[in-house]
C-alpha positions as CSV (number, residue, x, y, z in Angstrom):
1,X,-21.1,78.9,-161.4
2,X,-21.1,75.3,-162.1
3,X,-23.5,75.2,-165.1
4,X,-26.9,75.4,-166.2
5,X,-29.0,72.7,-164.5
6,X,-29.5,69.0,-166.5
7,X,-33.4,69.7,-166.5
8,X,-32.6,72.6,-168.4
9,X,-30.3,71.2,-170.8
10,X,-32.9,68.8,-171.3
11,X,-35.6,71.6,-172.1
12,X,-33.6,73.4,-174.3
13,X,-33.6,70.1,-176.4
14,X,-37.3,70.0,-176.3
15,X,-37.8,73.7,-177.5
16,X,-34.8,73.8,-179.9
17,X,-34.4,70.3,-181.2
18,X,-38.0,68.8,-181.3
19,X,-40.5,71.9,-181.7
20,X,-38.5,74.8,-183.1
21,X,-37.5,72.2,-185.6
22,X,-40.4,70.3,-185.9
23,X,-38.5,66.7,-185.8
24,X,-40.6,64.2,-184.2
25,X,-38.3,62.3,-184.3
26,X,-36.3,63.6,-181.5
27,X,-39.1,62.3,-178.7
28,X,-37.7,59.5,-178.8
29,X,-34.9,60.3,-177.1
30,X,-36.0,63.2,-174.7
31,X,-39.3,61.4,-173.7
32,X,-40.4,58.5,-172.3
33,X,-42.4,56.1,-174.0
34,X,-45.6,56.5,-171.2
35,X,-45.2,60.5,-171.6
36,X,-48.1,62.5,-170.9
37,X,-49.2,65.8,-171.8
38,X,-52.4,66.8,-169.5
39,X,-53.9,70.0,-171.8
40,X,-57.2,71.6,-171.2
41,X,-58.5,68.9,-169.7
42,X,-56.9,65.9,-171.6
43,X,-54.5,63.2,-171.0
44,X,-52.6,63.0,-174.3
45,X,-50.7,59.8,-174.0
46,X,-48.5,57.8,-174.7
47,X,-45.7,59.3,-176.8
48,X,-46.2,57.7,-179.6
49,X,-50.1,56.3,-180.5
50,X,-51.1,59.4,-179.1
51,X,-49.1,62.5,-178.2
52,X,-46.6,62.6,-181.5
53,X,-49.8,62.6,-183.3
54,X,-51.4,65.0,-181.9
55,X,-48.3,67.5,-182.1
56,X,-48.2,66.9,-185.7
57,X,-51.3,67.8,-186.2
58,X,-50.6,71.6,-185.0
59,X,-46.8,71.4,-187.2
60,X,-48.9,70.5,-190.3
61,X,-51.4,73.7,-189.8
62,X,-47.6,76.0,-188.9
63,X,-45.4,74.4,-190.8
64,X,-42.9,77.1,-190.0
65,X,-43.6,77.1,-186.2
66,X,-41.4,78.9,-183.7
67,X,-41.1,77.9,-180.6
68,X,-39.5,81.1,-178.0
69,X,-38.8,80.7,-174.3
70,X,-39.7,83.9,-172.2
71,X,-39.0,82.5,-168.5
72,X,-37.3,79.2,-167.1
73,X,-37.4,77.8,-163.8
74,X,-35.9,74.7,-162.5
75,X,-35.3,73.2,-158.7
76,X,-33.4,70.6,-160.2
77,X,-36.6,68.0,-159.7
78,X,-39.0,70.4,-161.6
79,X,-39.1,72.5,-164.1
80,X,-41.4,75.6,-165.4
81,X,-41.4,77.0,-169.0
82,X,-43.0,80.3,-170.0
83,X,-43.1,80.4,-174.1
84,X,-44.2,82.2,-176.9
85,X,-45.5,79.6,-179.6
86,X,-45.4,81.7,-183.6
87,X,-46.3,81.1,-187.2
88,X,-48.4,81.4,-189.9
89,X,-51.5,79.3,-190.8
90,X,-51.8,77.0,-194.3
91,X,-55.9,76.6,-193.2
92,X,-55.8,80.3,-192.6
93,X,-54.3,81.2,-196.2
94,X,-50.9,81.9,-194.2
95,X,-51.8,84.4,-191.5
96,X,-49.8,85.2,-188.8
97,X,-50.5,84.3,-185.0
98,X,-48.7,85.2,-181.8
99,X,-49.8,83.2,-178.5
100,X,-48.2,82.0,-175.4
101,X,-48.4,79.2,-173.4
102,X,-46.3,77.7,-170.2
103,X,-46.0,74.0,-169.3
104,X,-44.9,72.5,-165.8
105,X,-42.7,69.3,-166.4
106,X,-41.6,66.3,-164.9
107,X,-38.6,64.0,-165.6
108,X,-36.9,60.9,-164.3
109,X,-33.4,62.4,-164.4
110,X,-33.2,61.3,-168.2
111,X,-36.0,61.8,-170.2
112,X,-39.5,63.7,-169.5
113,X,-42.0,62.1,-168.3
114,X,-45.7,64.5,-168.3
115,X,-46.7,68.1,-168.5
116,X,-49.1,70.0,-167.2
117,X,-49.8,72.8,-169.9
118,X,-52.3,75.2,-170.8
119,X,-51.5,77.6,-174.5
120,X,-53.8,80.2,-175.0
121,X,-55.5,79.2,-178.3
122,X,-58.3,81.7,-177.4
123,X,-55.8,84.6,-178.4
124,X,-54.4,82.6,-181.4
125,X,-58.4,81.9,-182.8
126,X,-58.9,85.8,-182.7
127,X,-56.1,86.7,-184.3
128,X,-56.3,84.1,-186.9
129,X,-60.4,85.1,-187.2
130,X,-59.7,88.7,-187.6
131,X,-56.3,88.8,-189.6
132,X,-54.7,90.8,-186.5
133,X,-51.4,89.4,-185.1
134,X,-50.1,90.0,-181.3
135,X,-46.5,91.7,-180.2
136,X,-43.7,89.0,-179.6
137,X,-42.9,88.9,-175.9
138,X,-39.0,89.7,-175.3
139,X,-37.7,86.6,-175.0
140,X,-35.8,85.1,-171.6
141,X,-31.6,86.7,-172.0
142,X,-30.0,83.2,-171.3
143,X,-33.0,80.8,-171.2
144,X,-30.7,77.7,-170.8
145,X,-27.9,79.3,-168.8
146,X,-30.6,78.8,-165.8
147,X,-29.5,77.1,-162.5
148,X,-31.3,75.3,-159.9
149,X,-32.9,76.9,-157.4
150,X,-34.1,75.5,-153.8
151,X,-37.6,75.3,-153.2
152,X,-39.2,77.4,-151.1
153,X,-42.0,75.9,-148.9
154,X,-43.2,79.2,-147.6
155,X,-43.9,80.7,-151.0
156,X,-45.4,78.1,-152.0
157,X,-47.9,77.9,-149.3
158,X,-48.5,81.5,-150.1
159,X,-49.4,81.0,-153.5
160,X,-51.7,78.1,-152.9
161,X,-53.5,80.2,-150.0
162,X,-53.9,82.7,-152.8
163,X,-55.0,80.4,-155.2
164,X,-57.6,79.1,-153.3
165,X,-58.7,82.4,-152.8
166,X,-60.8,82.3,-155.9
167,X,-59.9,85.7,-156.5
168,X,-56.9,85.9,-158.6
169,X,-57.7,88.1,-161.1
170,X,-57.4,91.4,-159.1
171,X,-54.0,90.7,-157.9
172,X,-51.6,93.7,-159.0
173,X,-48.5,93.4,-161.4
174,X,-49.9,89.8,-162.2
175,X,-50.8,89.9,-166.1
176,X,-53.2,87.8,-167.2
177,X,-53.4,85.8,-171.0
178,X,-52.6,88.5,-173.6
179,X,-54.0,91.6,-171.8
180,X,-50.5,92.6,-171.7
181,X,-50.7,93.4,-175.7
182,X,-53.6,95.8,-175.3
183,X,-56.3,92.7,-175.0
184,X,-59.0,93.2,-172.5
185,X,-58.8,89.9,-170.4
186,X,-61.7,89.6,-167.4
187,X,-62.5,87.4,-164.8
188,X,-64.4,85.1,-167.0
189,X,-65.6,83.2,-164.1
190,X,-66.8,83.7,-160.6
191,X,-65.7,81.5,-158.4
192,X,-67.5,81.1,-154.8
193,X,-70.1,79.6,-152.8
194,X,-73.1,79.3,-155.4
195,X,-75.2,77.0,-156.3
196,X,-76.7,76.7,-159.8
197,X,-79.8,74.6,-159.9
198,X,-79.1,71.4,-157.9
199,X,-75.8,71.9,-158.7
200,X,-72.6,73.2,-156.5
201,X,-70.2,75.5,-157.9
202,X,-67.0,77.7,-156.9
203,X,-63.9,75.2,-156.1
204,X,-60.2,75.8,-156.9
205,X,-58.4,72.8,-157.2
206,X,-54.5,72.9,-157.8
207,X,-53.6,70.0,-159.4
208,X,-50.0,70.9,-159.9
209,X,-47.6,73.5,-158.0
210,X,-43.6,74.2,-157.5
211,X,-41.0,76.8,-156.1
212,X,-37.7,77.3,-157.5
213,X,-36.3,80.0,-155.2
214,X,-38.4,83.4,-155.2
215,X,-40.7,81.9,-158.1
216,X,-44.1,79.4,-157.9
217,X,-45.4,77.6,-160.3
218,X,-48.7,76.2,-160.6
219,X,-51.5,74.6,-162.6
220,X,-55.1,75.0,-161.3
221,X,-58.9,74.1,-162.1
222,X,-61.6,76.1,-160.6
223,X,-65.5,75.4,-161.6
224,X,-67.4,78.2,-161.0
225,X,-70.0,80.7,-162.8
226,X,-69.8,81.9,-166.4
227,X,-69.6,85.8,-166.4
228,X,-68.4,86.7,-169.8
229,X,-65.2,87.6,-171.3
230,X,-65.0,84.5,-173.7
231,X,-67.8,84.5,-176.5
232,X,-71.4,83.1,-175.8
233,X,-72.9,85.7,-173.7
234,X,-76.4,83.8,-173.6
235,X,-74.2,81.7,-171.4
236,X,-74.0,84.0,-168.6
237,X,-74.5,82.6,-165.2
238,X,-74.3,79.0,-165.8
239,X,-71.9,76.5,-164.3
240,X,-68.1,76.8,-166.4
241,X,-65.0,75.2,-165.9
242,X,-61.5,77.0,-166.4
243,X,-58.3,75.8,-166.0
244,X,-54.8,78.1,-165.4
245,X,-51.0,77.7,-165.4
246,X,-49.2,80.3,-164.2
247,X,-45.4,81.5,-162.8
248,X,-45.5,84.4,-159.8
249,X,-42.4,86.2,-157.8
250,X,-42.7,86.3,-154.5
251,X,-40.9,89.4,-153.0
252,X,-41.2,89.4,-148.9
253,X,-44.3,87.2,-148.4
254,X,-45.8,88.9,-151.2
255,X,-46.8,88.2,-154.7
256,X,-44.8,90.9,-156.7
257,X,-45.0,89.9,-160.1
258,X,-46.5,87.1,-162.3
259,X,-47.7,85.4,-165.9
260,X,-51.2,83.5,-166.1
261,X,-52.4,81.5,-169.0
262,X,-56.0,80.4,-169.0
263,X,-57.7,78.1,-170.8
264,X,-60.5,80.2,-172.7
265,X,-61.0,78.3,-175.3
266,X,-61.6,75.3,-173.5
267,X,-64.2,77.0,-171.9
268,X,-65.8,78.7,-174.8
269,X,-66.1,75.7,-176.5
């Protein structure tokens, strides 16, 4: 064993340093100046007139915020983190919410560089709405004790066949947002060839995806048809955008196991 990977060293300063702590601060050394966080369909960019800010924003409302890591991956070039994000709300006269979130990063050997995230706010409005709190997750054993892992061209060919699929949400052992709390989490969209009005829908674009050995990681944006699942049923068959991140197993050219986080709230609103 020769060590845990630099990229993950460099994540466990992000996590423990800069957000578990809340210290700002500390961006300036882990990220680069031009850093970008792409996030429900935003570029939030550059570090500091526009990204800093923004993350503030969300320390000010959870001014205690935790910050767990549930799953790492890292190739050496790329890097996957599955987290849990915790605390208790000042605008919510300090309730407790539980949500979870997973980001796919990018570095220049040094310092980050963007991120492709999605956190599912959806789950953290309803708790916060109905004074109800989720489960913790267990988190990872030895997070930043991860090594590198090759990539894997094959799985990740699999996976993107898969995703392109439209059809994710049936796939077995592959948990979807917080349904694996007891939360009922559908399809929400239907993604194929329709047409709404003059108006094509039902495309899967991945706009981000990664092995690390057995594992894939991956950020997509499918357009498709509302079918409910996510507030505004009046809504029901019209055009809808959604937008996933998500970390699967492959296990002998199959997908054995997996974690996705969609953006629901982004598509409710």
């Amino acid at each position: 064993m020769t060590g845990a990977a630099p990229f993950v060293s460099l994540i466990r300063r992000y996590v423990l340093d800069y957000l578990a702590c809340g210290d700002t601060s500390v961006c300036d050394e882990i990220m680069h100046p031009d850093f970008l966080l792409y996030m429900g369909g935003h570029e939030l960019g550059p570090r500091d007139d526009v990204y800093v800010p923004a993350v503030a924003k969300q320390m000010e409302q959870f001014p205690g915020l935790c910050m767990t890591a549930n799953e790492v991956m890292c190739n050496g070039d790329r890097l996957a983190l599955r987290f849990s994000q915790h605390g208790a709300s000042v605008r919510h006269d300090g309730h407790q919410a539980a949500w979870s979130g997973i980001g796919l990063y990018f570095w220049d050997g040094e310092r980050l560089t963007a991120n492709w995230a999605l956190e599912d706010y959806y789950a953290r409005r309803r708790q916060l709405a109905d004074r109800t709190t989720n489960q913790l997750e267990p988190p990872a054993v030895a997070p930043w004790d991860e090594l590198a892992e090759a990539e894997n061209p094959a799985n990740e060919e699999l996976v993107r066949t898969w995703l392109r699929s439209g059809n994710i949400h049936g796939q077995p052992n592959v948990a979807f947002d917080d349904e694996w709390d007891g939360h009922p989490c559908g399809p929400v969209i239907e993604v194929g060839e329709t047409e709404v009005g003059e108006t094509e829908v039902g495309e899967t674009r991945v706009d981000d995806l990664f092995s690390a050995g057995d594992r894939v990681a991956f950020h997509m944006t499918q357009t498709g048809t509302y079918v409910g699942g996510a507030g505004k049923d009046d809504r029901l068959g019209t055009p809808a955008t959604l937008r996933s991140a998500g970390i699967v197993t492959v296990v002998d050219g199959v997908i054995a196991s997996g974690r996705v986080i969609r953006d629901r709230s982004g598509l409710f609103a």
